[in-house]
Structure formats: C-alpha cells, structure tokens
N, CA, C and O of each residue as an XYZ file, in Angstrom:
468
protein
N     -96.476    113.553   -150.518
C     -95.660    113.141   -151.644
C     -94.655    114.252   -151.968
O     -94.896    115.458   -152.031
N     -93.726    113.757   -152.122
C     -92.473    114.662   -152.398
C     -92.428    115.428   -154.057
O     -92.484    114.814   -155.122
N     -92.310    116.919   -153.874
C     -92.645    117.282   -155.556
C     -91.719    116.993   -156.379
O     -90.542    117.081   -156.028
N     -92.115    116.546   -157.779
C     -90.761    116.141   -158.772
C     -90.223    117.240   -159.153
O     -90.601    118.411   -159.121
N     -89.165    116.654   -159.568
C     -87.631    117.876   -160.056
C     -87.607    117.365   -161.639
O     -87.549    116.242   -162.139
N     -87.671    118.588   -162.149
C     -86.871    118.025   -163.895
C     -85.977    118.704   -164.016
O     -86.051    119.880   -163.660
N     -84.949    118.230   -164.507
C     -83.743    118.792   -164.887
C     -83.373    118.709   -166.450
O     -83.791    117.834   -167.208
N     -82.618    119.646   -166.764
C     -81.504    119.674   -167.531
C     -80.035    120.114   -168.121
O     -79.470    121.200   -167.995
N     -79.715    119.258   -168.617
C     -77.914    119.037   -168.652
C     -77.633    119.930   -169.585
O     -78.703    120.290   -170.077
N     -76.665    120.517   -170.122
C     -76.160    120.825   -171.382
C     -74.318    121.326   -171.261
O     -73.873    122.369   -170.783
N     -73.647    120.313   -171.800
C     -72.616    120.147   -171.574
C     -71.382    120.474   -172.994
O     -71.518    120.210   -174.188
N     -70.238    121.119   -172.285
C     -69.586    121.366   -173.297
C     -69.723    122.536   -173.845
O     -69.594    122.625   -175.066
N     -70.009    123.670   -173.067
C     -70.356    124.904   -173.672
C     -68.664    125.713   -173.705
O     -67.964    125.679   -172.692
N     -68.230    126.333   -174.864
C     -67.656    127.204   -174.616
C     -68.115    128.461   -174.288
O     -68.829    129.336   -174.777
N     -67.312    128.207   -173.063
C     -67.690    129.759   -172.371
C     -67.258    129.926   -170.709
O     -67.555    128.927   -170.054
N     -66.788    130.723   -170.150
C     -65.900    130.859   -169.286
C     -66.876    130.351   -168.118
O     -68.015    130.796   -168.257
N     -66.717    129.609   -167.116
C     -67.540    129.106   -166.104
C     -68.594    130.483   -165.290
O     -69.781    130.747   -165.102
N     -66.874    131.206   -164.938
C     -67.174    133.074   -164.240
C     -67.410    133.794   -164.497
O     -67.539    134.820   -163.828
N     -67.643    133.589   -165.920
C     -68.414    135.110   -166.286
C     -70.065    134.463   -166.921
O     -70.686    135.276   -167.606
N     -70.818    132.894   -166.674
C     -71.664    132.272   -166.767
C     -72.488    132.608   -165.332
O     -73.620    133.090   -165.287
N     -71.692    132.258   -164.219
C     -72.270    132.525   -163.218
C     -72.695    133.476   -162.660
O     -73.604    133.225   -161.869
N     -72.309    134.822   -162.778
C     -73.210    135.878   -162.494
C     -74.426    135.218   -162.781
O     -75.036    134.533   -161.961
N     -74.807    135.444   -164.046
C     -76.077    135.318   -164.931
C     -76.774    134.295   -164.229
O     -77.802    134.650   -163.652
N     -76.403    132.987   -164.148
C     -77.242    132.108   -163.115
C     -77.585    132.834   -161.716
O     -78.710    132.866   -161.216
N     -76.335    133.453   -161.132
C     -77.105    133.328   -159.649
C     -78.218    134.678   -160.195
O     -78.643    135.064   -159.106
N     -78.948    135.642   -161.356
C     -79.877    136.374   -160.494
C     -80.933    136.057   -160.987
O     -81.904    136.781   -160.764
N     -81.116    134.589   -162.011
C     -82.602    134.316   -162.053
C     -82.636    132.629   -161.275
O     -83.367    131.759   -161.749
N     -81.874    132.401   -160.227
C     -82.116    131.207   -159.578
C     -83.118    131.217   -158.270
O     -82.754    131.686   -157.192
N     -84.251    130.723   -158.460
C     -85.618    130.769   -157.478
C     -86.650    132.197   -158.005
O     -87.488    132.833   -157.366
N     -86.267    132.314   -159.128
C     -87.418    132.900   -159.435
C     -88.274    131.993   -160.421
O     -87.975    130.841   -160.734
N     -89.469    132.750   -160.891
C     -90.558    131.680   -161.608
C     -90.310    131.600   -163.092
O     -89.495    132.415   -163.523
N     -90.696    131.018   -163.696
C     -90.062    130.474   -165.181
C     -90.132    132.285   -165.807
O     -89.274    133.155   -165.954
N     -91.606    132.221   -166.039
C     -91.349    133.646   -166.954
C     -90.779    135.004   -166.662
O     -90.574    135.799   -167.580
N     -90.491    135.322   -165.274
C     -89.739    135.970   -164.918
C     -88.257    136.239   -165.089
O     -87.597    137.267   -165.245
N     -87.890    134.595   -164.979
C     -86.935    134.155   -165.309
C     -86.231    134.092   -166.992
O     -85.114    134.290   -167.470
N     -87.628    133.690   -167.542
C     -86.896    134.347   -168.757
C     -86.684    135.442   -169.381
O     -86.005    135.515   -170.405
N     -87.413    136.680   -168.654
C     -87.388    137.813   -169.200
C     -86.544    138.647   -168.551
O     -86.683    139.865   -168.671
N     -85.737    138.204   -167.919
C     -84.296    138.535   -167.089
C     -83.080    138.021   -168.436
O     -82.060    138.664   -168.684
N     -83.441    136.923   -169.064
C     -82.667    136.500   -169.789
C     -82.499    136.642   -171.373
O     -81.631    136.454   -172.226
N     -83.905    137.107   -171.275
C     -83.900    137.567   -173.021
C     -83.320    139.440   -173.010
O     -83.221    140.039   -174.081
N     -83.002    140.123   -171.687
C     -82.705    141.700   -171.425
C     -81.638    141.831   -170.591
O     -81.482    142.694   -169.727
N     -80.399    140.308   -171.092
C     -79.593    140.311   -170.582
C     -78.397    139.479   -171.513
O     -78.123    138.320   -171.825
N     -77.817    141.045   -171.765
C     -76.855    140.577   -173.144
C     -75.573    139.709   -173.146
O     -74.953    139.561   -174.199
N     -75.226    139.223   -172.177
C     -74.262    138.439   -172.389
C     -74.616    136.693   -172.981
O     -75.731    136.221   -173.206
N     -73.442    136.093   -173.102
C     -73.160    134.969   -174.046
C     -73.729    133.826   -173.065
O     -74.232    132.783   -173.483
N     -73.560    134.216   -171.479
C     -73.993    132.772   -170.704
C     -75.817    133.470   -171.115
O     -76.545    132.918   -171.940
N     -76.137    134.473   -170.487
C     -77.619    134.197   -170.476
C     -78.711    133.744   -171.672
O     -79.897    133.490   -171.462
N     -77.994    133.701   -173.058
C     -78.457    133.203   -174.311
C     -78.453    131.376   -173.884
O     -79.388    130.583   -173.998
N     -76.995    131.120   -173.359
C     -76.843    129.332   -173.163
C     -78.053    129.179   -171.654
O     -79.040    128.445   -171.624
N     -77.656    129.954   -170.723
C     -78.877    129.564   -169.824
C     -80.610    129.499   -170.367
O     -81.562    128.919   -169.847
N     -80.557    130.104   -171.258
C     -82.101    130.289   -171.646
C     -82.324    129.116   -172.303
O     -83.257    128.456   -171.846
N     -81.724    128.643   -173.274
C     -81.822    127.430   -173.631
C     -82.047    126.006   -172.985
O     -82.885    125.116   -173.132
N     -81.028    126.170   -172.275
C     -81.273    124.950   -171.354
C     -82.542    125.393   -169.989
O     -83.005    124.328   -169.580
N     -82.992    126.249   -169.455
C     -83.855    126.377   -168.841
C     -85.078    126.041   -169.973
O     -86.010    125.487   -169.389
N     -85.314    126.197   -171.257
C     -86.346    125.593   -171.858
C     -86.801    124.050   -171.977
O     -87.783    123.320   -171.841
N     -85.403    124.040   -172.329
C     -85.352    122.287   -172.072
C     -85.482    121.378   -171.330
O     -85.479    120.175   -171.593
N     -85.641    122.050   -170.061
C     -86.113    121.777   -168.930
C     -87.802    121.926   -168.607
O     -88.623    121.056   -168.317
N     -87.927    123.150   -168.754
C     -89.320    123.148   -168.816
C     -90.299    122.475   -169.835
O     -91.520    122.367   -169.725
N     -89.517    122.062   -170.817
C     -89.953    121.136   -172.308
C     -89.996    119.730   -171.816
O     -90.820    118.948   -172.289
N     -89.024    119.311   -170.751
C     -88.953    118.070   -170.250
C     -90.136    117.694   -169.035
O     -90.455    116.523   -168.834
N     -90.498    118.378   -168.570
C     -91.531    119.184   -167.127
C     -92.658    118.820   -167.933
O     -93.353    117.844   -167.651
N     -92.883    119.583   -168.958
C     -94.385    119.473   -169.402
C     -94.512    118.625   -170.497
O     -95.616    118.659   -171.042
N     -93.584    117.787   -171.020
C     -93.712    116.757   -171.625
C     -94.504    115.406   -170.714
O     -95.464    114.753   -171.123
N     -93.819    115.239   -169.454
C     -93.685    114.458   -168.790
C     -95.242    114.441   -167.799
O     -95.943    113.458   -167.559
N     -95.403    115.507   -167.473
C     -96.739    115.689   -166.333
C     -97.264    116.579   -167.289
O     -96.669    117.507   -167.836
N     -98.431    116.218   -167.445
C     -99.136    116.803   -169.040
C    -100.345    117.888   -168.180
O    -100.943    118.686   -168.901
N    -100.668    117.885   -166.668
C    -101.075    118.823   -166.148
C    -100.569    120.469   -165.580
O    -101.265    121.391   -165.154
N     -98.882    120.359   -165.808
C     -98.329    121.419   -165.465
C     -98.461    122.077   -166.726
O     -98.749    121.621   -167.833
N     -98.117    123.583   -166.236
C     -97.879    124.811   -167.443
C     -96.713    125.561   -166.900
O     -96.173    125.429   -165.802
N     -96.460    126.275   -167.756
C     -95.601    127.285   -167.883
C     -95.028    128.243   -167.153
O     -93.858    128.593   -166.998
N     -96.288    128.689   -166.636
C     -96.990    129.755   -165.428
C     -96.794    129.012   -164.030
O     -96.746    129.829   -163.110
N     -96.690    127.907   -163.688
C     -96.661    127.209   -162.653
C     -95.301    126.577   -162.306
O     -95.155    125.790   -161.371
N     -94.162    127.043   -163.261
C     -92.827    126.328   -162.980
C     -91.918    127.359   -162.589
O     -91.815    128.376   -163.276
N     -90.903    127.099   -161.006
C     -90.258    127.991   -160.782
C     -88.520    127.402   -160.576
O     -88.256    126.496   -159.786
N     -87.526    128.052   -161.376
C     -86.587    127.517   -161.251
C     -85.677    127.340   -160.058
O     -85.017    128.268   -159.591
N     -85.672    126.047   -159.563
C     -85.249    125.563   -158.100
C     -83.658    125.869   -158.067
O     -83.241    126.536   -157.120
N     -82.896    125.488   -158.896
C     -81.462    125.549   -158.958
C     -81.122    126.029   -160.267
O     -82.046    126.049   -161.080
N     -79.891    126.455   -160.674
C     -78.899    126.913   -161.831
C     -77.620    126.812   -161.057
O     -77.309    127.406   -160.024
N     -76.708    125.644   -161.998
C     -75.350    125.269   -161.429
C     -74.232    125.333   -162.724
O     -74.334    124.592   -163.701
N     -73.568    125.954   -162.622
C     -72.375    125.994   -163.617
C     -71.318    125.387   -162.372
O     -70.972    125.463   -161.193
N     -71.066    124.498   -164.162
C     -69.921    123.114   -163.539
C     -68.878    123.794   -164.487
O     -69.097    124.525   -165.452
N     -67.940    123.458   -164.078
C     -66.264    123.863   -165.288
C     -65.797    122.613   -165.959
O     -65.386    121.605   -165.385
N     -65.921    122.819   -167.361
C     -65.770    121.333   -168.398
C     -63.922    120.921   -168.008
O     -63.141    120.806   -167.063
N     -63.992    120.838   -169.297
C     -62.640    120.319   -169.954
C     -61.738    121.834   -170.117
O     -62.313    122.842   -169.705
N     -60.816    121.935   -170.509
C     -60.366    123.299   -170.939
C     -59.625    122.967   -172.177
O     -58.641    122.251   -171.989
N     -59.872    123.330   -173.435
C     -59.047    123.633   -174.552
C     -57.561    124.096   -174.456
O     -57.246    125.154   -173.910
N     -56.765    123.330   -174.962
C     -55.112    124.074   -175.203
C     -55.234    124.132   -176.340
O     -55.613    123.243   -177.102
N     -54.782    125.672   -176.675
C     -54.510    126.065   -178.169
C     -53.423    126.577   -178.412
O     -52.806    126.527   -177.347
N     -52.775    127.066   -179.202
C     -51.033    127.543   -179.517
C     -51.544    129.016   -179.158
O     -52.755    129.152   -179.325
N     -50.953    129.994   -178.758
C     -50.611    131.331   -179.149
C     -49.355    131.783   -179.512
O     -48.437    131.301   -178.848
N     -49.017    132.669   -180.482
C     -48.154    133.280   -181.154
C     -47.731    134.382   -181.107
O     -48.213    135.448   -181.491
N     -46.171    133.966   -180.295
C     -46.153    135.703   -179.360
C     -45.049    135.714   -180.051
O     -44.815    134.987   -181.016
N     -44.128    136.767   -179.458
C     -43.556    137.951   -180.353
C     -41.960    137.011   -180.045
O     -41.578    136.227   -179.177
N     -41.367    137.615   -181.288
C     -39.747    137.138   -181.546
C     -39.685    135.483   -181.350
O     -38.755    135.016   -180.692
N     -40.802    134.508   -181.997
C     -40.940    133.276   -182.198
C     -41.495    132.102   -181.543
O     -41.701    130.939   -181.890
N     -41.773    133.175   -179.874
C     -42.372    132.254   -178.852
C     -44.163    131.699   -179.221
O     -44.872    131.614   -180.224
N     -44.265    131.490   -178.104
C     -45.270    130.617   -178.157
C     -46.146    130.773   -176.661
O     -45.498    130.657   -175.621
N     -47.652    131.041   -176.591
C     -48.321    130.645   -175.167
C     -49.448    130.083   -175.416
O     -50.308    130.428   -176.226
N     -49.427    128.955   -174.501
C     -50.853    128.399   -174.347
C     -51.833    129.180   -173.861
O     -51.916    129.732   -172.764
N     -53.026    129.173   -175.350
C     -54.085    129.904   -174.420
C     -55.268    128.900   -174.321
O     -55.585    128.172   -175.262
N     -55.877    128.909   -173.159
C     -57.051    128.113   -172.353
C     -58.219    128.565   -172.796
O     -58.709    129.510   -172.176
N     -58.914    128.039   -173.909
C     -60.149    128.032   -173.812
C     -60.871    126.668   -172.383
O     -60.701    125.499   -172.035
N     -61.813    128.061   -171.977
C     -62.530    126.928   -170.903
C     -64.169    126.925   -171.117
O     -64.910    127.839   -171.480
N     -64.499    125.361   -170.706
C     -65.554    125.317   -171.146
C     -66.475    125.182   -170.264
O     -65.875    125.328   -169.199
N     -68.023    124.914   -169.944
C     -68.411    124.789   -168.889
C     -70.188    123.855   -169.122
O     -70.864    123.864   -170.151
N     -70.497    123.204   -167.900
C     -71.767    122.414   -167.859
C     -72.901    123.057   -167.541
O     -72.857    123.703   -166.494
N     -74.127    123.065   -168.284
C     -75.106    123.932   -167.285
C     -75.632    122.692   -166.534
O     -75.299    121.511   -166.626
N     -76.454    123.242   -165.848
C     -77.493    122.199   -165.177
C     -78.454    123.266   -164.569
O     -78.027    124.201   -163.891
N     -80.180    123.017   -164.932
C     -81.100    123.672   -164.859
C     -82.106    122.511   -163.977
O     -82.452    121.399   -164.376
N     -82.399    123.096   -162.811
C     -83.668    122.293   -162.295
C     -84.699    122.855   -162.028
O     -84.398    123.988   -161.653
N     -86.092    122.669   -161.998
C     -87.061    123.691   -162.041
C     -88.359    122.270   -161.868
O     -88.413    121.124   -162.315
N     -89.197    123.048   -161.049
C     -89.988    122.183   -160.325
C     -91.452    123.384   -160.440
O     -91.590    124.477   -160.990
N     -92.593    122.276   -159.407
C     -93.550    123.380   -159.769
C     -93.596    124.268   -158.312
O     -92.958    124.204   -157.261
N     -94.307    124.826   -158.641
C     -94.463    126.476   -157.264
C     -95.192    125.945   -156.127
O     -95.964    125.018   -156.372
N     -95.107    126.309   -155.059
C     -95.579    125.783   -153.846
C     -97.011    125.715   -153.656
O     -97.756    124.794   -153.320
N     -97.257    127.255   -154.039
C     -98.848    127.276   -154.129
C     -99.697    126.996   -154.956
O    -100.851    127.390   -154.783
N     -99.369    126.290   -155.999
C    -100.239    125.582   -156.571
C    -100.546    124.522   -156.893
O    -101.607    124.342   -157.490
C-alpha cells in the first residue's frame, strides 16, 4: 500500500518568494521536530510562515489517521509558489512616481510518515 501524503496550502503570504526559499530548502526531508527547531532558531519572516503551515499539516496528519504522532512525521516536500504581486505608488523626487512590487507567495507543506516505522 502506498503511504499517504497530507498536505498543506497557505496562500497569499506577503513575502518575497526568494528570500522564503532559502528557509524551505534546509528543513525539507528532515523529521517534523527537527524540523521545527530549525525554524523556531531561525529569524527570518519566511521561517515564522513556514512553521505555521508545516503545523497545519501535521494537525491535518493526525487529525485524520488517529494512530500517527508527532515523532513519526517527516517532511516530504516544502514548495514556494510566487502569488499575485501588489502595485503600489512610490513617491520619488521632483514629482515623479515608481511602482513598487509588493510580491506575494504560496506555501505548500507535505509531510508523510517515516519509513521505518
């Protein structure tokens, strides 16, 4: 039997796609709590939004199969998608004007259980 995947979405984040992705690729295939303690001693703005949605995932995991734990879930994938991008006015000098780009971005967290157990 093929092992299940839970995922989760969380969409619409402001926050730059590239400076999100570091932070995903260095806790992707490691095990949940590892994984989060990479993320709670890691000060930027994506690894606060990744932690979240990696809970919600694992909240969805053990909602669902009421025999898994915590200890037994290892995160399979972390994918930053690039949203929509915000146009806003900027106000530059001697009356001009520049668009500045807020960009936004999708997480997606999948996390499954560990091989050996």
């Amino acid at each position: 039997m093929a092992e299940r995947e839970y995922k989760s979405v969380t969409k619409f984040l402001i926050a730059s796609p590239t400076k999100v992705r570091p932070v995903a690729k260095i806790v992707k295939h490691k095990s949940y709590t590892e994984a989060m303690a990479i993320l709670e001693n890691t000060p930027n703005k994506g690894a606060r939004l990744i932690s979240k949605t990696m809970k919600s995932a694992v909240s969805n995991a053990l909602s669902i199969d009421k025999t898994l734990d915590e200890d037994m879930m290892v995160v399979k994938d972390v994918m930053i998608d690039e949203g929509p991008r915000l146009r806003r006015l900027w106000c530059r000098a001697r009356g001009r004007a520049d668009i500045q780009l807020k960009r936004m971005c999708h997480i997606t967290v999948i996390v499954n259980k560990k091989d050996g157990e």
